[in-house]
N, C-alpha and C positions, 0 to 999 in steps of 0.2 A: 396444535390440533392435527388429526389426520387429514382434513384436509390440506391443511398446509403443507406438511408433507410431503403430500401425494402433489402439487403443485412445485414444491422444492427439486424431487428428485426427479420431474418432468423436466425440470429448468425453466417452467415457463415463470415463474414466480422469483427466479432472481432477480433483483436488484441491476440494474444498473451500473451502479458504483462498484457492486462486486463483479459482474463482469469487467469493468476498465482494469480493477485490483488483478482479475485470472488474467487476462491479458500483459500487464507486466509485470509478472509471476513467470510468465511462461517463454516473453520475448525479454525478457532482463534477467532474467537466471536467476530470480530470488526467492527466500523461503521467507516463509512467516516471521522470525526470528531479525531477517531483513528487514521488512515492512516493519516490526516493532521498533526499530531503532530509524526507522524512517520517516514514521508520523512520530514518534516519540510519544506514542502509547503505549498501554501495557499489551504485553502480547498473547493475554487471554481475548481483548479488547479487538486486535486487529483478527485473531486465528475467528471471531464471527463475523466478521469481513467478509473474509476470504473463504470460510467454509460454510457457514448460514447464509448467507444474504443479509446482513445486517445493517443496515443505512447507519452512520452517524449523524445526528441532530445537535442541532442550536451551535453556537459557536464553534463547538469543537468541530461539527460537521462543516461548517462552513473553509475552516482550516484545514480540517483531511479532506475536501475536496480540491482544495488549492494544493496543497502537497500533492495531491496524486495528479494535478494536473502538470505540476512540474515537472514529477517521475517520467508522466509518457510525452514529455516535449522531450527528455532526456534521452528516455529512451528509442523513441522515433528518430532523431536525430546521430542517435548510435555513440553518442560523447557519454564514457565512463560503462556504460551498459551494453551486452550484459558484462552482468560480475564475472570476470577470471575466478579460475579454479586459486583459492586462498583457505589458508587456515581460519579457523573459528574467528581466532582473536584478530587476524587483521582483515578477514572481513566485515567486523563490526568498525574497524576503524576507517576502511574503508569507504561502507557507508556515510558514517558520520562524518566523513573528510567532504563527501558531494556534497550533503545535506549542510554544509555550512559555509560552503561557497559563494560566495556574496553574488557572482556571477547569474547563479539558480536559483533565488532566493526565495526559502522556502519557509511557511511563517510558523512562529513560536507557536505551538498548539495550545487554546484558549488565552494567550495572549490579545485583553483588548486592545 
């Protein structure tokens, strides 16, 4: 709706969880493409994250708040974050190497 909108591009109507998402987007040097292979969503899924405001709900939400609370322990703590300057392909492996870290342990998404 236009009001939503007009509340969106105020910012006063972001989310929450999207702010923590632009937050380390911006202090862990990641794109979208990142975050897709980070919650192990689809990356049409995470890109309304990160650019609507979009809350995840019920289980999965539950998990992508736990992932992303992992990301900014990780990345507050500055261990692996931000991403070095890498090619396409080993910065998806990259990721996938933290995110399986038993250390960080970050849960299967909609896994009960």
């Amino acid at each position: 709706s236009m009001q939503r909108s007009i509340f969106r591009s105020t910012g006063k109507y972001m989310s929450d969880f999207t702010k923590r998402i632009r937050w380390c987007v911006e202090k862990g040097r990641l794109t979208t493409a990142d975050l897709h292979h980070w919650f192990d969503r689809p990356y049409a899924t995470v890109r309304t994250w990160r650019i609507d405001g979009r809350i995840p709900h019920g289980p999965y939400g539950e998990d992508a708040d736990e992932a992303l609370q992992v990301l900014e322990r990780l990345i507050k703590a500055g261990k692996k974050f931000p991403v070095p300057a890498l090619s396409q392909t080993a910065r998806v492996k990259y990721i996938k190497a933290i995110r399986a870290d038993p250390s960080a342990p970050v849960p299967k998404m909609g896994a009960a």
